[in-house]
SEKEMI-691739 format. One record per residue (C-alpha): z, y, x. Coordinates in steps of 0.02 Angstrom, whole numbers. Each point is the difference from the previous one (the first is absolute). Layout:
N
<pt Z="Z" Y="Y" X="X"/>
...
This chain:
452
<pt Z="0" Y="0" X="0"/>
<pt Z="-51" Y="177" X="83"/>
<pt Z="83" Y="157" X="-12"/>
<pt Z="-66" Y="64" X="-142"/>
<pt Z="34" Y="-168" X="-101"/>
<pt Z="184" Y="14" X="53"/>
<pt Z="39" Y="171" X="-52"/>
<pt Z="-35" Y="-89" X="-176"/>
<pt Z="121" Y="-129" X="27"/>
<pt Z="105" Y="131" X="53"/>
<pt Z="2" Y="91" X="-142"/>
<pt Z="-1" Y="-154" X="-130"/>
<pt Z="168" Y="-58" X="94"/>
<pt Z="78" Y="153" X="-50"/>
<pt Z="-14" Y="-34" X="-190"/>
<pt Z="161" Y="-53" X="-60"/>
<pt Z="-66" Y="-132" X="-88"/>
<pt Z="-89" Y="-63" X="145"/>
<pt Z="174" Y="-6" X="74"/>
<pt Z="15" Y="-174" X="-21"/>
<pt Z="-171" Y="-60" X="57"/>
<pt Z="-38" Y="-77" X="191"/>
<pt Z="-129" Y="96" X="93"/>
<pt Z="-121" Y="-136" X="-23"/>
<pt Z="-9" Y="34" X="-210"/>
<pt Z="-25" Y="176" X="31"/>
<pt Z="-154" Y="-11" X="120"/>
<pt Z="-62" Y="-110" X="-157"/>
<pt Z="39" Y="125" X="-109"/>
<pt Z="-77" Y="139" X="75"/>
<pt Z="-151" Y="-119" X="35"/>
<pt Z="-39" Y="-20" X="-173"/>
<pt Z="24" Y="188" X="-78"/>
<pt Z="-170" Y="71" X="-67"/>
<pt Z="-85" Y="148" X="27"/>
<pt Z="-22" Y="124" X="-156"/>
<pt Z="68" Y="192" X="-51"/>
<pt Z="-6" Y="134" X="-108"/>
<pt Z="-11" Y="177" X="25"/>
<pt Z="-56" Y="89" X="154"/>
<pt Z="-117" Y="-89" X="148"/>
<pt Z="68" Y="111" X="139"/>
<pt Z="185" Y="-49" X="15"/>
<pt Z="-24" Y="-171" X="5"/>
<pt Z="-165" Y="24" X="154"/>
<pt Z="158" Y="-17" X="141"/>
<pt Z="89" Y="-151" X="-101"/>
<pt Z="-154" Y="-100" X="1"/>
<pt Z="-50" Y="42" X="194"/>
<pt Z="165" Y="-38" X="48"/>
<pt Z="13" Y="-203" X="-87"/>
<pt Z="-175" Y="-25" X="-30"/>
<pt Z="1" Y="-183" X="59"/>
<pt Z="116" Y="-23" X="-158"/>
<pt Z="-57" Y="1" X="-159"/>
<pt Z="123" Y="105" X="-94"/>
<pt Z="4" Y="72" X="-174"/>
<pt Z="50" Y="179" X="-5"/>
<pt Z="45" Y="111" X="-177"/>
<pt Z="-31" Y="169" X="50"/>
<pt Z="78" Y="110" X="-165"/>
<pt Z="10" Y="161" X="-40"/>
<pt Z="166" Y="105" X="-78"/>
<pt Z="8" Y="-55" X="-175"/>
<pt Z="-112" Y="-143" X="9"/>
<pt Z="71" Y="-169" X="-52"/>
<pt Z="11" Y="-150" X="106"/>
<pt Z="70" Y="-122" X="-95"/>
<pt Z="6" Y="0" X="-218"/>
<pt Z="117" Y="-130" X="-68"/>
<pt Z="-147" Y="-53" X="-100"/>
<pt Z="-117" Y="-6" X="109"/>
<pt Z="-68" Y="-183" X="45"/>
<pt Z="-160" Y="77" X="130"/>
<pt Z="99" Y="10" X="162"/>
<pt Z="164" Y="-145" X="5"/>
<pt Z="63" Y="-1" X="162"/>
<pt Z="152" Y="83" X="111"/>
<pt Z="-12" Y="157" X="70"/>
<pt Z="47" Y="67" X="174"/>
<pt Z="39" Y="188" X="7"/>
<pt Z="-76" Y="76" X="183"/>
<pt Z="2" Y="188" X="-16"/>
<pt Z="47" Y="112" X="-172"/>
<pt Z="126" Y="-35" X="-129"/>
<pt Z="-23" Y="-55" X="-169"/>
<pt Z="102" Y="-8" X="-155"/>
<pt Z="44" Y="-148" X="-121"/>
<pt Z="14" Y="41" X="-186"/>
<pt Z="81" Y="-75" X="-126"/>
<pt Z="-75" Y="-34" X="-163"/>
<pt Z="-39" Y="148" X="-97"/>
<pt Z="103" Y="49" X="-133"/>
<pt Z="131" Y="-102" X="58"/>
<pt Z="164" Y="94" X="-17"/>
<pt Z="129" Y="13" X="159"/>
<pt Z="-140" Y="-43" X="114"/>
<pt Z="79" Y="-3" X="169"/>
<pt Z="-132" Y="-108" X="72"/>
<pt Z="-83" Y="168" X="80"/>
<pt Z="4" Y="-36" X="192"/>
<pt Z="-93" Y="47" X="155"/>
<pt Z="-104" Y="-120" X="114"/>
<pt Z="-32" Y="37" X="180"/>
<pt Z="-74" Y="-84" X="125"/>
<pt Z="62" Y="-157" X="43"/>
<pt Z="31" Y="-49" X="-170"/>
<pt Z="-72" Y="-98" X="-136"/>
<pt Z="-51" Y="-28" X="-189"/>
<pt Z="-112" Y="-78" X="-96"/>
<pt Z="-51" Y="-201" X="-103"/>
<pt Z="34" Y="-158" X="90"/>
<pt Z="169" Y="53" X="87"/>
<pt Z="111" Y="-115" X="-113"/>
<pt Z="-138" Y="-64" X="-129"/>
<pt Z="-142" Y="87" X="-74"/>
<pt Z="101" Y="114" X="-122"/>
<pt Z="-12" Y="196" X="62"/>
<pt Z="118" Y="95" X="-132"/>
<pt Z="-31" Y="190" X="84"/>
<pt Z="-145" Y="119" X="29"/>
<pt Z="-14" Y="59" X="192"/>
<pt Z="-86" Y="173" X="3"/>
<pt Z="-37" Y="98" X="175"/>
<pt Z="99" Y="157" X="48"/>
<pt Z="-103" Y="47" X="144"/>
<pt Z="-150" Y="-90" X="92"/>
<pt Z="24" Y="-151" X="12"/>
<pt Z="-26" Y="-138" X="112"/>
<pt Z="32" Y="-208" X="-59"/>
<pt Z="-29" Y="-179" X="87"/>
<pt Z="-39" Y="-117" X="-153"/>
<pt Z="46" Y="-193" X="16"/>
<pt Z="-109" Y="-63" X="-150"/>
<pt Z="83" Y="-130" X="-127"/>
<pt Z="-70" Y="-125" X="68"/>
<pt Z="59" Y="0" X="164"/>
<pt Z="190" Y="59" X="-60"/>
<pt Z="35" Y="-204" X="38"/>
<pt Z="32" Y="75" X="199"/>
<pt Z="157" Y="112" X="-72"/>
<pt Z="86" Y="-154" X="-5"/>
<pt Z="128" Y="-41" X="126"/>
<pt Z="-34" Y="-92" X="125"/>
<pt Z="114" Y="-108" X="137"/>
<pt Z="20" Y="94" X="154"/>
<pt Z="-81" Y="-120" X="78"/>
<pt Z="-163" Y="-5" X="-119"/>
<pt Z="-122" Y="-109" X="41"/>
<pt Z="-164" Y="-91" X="-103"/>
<pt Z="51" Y="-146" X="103"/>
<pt Z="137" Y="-121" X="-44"/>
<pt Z="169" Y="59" X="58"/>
<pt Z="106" Y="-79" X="143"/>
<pt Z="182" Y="-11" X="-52"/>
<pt Z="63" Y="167" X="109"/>
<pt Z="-146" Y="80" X="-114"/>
<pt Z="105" Y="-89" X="-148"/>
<pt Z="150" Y="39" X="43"/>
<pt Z="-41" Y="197" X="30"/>
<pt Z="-51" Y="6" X="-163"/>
<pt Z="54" Y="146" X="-115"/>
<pt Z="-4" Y="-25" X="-199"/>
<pt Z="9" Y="183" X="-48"/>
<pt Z="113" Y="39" X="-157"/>
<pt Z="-2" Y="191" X="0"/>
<pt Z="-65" Y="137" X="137"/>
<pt Z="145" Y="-38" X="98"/>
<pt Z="87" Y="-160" X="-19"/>
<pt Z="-79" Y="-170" X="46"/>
<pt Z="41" Y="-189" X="-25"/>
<pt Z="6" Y="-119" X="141"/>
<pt Z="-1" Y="-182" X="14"/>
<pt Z="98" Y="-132" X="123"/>
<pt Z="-141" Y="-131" X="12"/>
<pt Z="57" Y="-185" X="-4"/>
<pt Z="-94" Y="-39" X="178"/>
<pt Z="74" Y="162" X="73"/>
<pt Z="139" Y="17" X="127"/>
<pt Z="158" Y="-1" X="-91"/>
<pt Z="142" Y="-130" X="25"/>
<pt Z="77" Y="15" X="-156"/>
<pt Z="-9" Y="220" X="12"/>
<pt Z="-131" Y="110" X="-2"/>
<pt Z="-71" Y="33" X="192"/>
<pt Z="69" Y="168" X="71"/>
<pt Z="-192" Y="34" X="60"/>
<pt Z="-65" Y="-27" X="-173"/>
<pt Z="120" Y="128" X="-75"/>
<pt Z="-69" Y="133" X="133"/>
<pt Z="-163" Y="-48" X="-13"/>
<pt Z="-14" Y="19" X="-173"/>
<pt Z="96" Y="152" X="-15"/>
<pt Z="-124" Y="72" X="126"/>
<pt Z="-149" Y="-62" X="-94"/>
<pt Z="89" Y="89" X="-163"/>
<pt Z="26" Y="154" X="62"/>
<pt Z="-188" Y="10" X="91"/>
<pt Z="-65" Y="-38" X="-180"/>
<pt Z="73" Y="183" X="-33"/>
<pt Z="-91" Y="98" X="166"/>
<pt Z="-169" Y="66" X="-16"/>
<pt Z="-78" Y="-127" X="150"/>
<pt Z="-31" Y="116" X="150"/>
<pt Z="197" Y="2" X="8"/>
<pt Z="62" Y="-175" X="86"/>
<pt Z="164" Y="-42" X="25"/>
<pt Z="87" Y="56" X="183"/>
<pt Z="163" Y="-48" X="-9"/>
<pt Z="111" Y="-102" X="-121"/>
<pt Z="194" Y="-27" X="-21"/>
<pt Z="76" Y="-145" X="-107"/>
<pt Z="163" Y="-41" X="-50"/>
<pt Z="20" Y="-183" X="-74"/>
<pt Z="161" Y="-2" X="-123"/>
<pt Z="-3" Y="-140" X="-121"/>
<pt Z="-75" Y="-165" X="22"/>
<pt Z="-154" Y="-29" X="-106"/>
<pt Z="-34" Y="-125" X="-120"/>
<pt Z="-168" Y="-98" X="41"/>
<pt Z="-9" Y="-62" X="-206"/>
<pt Z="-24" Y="161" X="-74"/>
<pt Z="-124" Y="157" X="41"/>
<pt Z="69" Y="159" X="78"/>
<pt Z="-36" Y="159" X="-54"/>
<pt Z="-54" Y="131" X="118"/>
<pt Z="57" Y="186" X="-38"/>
<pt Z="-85" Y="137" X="100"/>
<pt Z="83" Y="161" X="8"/>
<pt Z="-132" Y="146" X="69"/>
<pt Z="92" Y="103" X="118"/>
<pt Z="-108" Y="118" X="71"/>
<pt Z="-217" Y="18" X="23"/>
<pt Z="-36" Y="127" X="112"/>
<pt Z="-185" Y="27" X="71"/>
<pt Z="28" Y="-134" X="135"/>
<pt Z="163" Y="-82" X="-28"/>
<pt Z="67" Y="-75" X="-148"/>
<pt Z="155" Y="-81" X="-50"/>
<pt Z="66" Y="-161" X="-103"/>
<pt Z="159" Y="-106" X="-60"/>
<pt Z="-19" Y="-163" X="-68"/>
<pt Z="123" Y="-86" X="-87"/>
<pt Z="-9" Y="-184" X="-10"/>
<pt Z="112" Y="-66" X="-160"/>
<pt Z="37" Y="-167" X="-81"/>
<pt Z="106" Y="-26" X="-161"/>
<pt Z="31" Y="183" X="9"/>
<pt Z="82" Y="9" X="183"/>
<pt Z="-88" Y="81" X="162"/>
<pt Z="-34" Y="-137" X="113"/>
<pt Z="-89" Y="114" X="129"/>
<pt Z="-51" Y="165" X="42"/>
<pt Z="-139" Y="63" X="110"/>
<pt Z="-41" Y="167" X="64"/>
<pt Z="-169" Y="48" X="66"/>
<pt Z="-97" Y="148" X="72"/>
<pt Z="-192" Y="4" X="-26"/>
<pt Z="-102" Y="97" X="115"/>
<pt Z="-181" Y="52" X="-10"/>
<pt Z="-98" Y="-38" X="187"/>
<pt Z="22" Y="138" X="106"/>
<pt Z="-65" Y="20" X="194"/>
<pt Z="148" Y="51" X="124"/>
<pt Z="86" Y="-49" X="143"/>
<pt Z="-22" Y="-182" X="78"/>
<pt Z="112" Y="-97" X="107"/>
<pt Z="98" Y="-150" X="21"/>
<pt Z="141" Y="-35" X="109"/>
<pt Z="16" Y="-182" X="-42"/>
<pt Z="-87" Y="-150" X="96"/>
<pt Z="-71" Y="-157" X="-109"/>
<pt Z="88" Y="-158" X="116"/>
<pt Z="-139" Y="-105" X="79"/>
<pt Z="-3" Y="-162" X="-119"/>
<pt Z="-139" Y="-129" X="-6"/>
<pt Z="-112" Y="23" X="-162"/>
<pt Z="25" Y="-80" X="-148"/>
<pt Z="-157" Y="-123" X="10"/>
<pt Z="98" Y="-71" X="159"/>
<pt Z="164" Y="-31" X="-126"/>
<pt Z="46" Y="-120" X="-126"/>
<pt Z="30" Y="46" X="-183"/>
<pt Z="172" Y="10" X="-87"/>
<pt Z="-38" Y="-117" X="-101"/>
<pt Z="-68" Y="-122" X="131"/>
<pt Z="160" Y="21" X="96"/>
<pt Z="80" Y="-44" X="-159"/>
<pt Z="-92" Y="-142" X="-8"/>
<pt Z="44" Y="-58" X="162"/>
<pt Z="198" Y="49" X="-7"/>
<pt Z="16" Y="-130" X="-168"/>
<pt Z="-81" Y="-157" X="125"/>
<pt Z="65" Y="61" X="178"/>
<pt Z="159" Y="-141" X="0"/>
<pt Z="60" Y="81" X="157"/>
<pt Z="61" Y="144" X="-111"/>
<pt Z="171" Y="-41" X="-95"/>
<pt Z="-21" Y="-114" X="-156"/>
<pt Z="104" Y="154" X="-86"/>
<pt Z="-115" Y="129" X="37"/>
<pt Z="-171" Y="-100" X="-39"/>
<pt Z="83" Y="-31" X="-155"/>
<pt Z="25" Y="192" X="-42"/>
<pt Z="-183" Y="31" X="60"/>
<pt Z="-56" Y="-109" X="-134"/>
<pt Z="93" Y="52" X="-137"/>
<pt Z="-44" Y="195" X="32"/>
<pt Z="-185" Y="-34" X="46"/>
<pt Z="-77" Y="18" X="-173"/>
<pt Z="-172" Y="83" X="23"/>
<pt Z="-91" Y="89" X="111"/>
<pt Z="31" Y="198" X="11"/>
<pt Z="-133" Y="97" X="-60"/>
<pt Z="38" Y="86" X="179"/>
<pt Z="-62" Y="-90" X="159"/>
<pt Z="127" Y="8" X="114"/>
<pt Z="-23" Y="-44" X="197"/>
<pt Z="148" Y="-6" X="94"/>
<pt Z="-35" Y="77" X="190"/>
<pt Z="130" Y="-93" X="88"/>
<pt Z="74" Y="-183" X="-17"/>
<pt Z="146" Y="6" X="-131"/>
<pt Z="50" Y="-176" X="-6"/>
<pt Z="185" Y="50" X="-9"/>
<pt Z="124" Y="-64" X="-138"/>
<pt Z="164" Y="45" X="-35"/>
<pt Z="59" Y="-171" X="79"/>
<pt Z="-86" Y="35" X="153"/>
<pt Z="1" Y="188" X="63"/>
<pt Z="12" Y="179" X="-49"/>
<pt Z="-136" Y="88" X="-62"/>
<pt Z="-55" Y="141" X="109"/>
<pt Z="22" Y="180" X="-65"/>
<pt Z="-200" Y="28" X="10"/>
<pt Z="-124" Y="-65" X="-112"/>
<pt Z="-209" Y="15" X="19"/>
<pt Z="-139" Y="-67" X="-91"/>
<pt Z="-170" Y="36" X="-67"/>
<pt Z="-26" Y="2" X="-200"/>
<pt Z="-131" Y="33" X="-119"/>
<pt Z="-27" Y="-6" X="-182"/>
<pt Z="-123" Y="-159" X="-58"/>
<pt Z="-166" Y="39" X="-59"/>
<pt Z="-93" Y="157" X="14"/>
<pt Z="69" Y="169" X="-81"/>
<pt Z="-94" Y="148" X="-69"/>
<pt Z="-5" Y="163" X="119"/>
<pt Z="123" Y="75" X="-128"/>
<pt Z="133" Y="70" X="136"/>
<pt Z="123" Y="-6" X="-122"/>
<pt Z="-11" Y="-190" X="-29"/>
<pt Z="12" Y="-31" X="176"/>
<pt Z="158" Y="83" X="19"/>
<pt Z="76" Y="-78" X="-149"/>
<pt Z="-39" Y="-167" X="60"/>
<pt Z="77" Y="55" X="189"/>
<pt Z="157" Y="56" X="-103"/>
<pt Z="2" Y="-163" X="-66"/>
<pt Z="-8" Y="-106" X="162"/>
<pt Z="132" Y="123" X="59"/>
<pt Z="155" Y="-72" X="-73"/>
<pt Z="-74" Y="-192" X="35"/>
<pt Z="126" Y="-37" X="169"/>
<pt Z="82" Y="180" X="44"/>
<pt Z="176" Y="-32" X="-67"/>
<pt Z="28" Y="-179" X="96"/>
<pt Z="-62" Y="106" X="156"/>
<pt Z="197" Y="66" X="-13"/>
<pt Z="82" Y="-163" X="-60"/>
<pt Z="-77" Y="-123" X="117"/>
<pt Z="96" Y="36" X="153"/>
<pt Z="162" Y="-31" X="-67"/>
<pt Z="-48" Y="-193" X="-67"/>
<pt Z="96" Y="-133" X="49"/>
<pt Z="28" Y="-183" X="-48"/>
<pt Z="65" Y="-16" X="-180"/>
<pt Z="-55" Y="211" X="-42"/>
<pt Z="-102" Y="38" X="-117"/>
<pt Z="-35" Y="217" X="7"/>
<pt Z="-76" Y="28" X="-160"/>
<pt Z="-71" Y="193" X="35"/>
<pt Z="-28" Y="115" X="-123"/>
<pt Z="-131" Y="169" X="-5"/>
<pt Z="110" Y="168" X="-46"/>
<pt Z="-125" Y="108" X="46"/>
<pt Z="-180" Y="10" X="61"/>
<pt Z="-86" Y="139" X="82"/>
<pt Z="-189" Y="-4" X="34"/>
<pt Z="-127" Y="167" X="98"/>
<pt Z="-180" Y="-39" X="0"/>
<pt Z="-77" Y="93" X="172"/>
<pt Z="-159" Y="-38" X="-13"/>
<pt Z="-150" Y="-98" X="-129"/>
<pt Z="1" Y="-170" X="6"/>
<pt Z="-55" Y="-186" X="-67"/>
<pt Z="107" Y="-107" X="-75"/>
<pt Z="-144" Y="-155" X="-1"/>
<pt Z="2" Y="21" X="207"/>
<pt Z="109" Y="-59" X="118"/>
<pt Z="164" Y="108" X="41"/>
<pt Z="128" Y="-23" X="100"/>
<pt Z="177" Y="13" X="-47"/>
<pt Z="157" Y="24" X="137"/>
<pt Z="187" Y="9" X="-93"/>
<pt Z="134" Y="28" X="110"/>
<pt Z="174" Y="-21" X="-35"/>
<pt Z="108" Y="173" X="31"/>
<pt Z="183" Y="-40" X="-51"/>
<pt Z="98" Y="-108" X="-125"/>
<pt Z="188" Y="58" X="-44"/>
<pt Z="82" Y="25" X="-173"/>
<pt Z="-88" Y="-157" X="-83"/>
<pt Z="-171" Y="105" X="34"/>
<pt Z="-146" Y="-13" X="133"/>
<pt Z="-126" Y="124" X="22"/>
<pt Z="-166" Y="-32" X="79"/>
<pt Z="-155" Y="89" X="27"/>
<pt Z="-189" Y="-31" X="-14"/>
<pt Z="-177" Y="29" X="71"/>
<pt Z="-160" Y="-38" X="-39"/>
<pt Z="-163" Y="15" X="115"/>
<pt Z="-159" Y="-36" X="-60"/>
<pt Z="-107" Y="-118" X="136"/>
<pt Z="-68" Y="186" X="94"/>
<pt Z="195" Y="24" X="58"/>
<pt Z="20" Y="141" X="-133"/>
<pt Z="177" Y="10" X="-93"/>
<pt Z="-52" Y="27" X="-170"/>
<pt Z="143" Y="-55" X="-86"/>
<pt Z="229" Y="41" X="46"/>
<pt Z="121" Y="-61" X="-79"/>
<pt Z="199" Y="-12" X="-49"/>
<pt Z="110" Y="-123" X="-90"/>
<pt Z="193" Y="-31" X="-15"/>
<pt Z="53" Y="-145" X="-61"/>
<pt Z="157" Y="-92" X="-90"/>
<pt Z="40" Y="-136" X="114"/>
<pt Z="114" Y="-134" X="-104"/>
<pt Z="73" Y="-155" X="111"/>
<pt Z="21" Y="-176" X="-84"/>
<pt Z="99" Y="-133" X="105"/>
<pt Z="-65" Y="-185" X="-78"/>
<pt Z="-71" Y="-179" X="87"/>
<pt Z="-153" Y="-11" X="-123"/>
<pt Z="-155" Y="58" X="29"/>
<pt Z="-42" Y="190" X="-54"/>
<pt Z="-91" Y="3" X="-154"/>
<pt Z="26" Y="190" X="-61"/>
<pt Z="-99" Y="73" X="143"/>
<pt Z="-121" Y="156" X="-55"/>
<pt Z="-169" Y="-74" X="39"/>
């Protein structure tokens, strides 16, 4: 898409009720707008110069004409307001109107938004200027995953998915083949709080830096209902809560900044360790594989891998350096690396790919603070208290990334470890933050309540 292309994108993706769509839906939106107006040739000359590899459809009124008659069946569509205002009217006669508003740009009116029923009468109050999504292309209003795709959807793409209930509160689902354990995953409350809130940013805004604060533990047999609270939308930063509830409680609340891409200052400080590539590396799930047969590894322990091997993660994992430790043998070291990457190929949607890196976030970073401390007979159960996330630089979720956790501290029942991620160039696109509860079991039997 050129330059001229995206300034229409632009200004479609700051249309409230765009708010919700991915950035895919509104280049096929603005791809399928006609080209027709009323009024005047000359002020529309520029508009058509400027997009004229898209075929749009323009209304061009005059003060006092009328765009839209409530019984009028010639043009059905939704209407985009670019430059002028316009009035809705009530119906005439009608006593204690107080319908009478104004529409500038940015707005929109008109058939097709919820139905095909248009109760008003739009008239112009100056020249002015509409986009027009016909009827029969009003189908593309609807809301979309964040992760839309015409292809079937992996189960990240599933689990990301936001059932809209009103312009600012969303219903999410624990799948039965996703990461859970009996609770909902910590990384599927922030990344579908994330994906909520994006739903509510006009798309040239992504998401820079994130804070979470898990509360309650959630309930995998029921939906959760995502409330997002608009804080602030300036011209390039904007603002969200989201409130994750079940049965009426907050389980979890996130807190995110939105920025829109601006050139500046580059550096980076920070060195990606030298670690062999992932090709060169066995899978999580192979190593799995081979834990559950290795009978040089503790009857106990092959025992526990079995029972908590389900399924495969919907996140390949490739652990950089031999971990063949168990709490029977030796302590965990206070560093963790490996490569990850999300199965199957995403969109270029950025804000996808940084809801599906929120959710391999939370995968292994609390254990990164318990481990150390395991001993025969312990089970450390850890627990995420909070979660802190700052996005540097663009990146892909569907390509490989590496991930180094190192354990700060532990004291007061809480650990707190931080985070990087490189992408395979050596550039940090991704720090991070998380304190932990850190609760210590004594028993002989295996450990069965273990996170993932």
């Amino acid at each position: 898409m050129n330059t001229e292309s995206s300034s229409v994108v632009e200004f479609l993706g700051k249309v409230p009720l765009l708010h919700r769509l991915t950035s895919s839906s509104l280049k096929k939106i603005a791809q399928v707008l006609v080209f027709k107006h009323y009024g005047k040739d000359s002020p529309i000359i520029s508009i058509i110069n400027l997009i004229e590899d898209i075929t749009m459809c323009f209304f061009l009124a005059e003060r006092g004409d009328y765009v839209v008659r409530r019984d009028d069946e010639e043009m059905e569509g939704v209407y985009f307001v670019m430059e002028g205002q316009a009035q809705v009217l009530g119906s005439v006669g009608e006593e204690n109107n107080c319908s009478e508003f104004l529409l500038k740009p940015f707005d929109f009116f008109g058939r097709g938004i919820f139905g095909n029923v248009y109760s008003v009468d739009v008239v112009a109050v100056s020249q002015l200027t509409c986009l027009l999504l016909t009827s029969d292309h009003c189908h593309l209003l609807e809301a979309k995953p964040i992760c839309e795709s015409d292809k079937e959807r992996s189960l990240l793409e599933r689990i990301l998915y936001m059932d809209p209930l009103d312009l600012n509160v969303f219903r999410g689902f624990t799948l039965p083949n996703a990461p859970a354990l009996g609770k909902v995953f910590g990384g599927q409350f922030v990344s579908q709080a994330l994906a909520a809130a994006s739903k509510t940013v006009e798309y040239l805004k992504i998401v820079h830096s994130l804070h979470a604060c898990f509360l309650l533990a959630g309930d995998i047999n029921i939906p959760i209902i995502y409330e997002v609270s608009r804080l602030r939308d300036g011209n390039n930063f904007s603002a969200r809560r989201v409130d994750a509830r079940q049965k009426g409680k907050t389980m979890f609340t996130l807190f995110a900044s939105f920025q829109r891409e601006k050139q500046g200052f580059d550096h980076q400080e920070a060195n990606m360790p030298h670690m062999l590539p992932p090709e060169a590396l066995v899978s999580r799930d192979e190593m799995l594989q081979r834990r559950m047969t290795d009978h040089l590894l503790p009857r106990s322990y092959r025992k526990k891998v079995a029972t908590q091997y389900t399924a495969p993660l919907p996140i390949d994992i490739r652990f950089c350096e031999s971990n063949y430790f168990t709490e029977q043998t030796k302590k965990s070291p206070s560093r963790l690396k490996y490569w990850f990457r999300a199965r199957g190929e995403l969109s270029d949607d950025q804000a996808l790919h940084r809801c599906v890196v929120a959710f391999a976030s939370d995968l292994m970073y609390a254990f990164i603070s318990s481990d150390p401390h395991l001993k025969k007979g312990m089970s450390a159960v850890p627990v995420s208290l909070d979660h802190s996330m700052w996005f540097h630089r663009p990146l892909r979720a569907d390509d490989w990334l590496l991930f180094v956790m190192v354990n700060l501290t532990a004291s007061q029942s809480r650990g707190l470890a931080t985070g990087e991620m490189f992408n395979r160039k050596g550039e940090l696109v991704v720090s991070l933050k998380q304190e932990a509860l850190l609760k210590e079991t004594v028993t002989s039997k295996p450990i069965l309540d273990a996170k993932l």
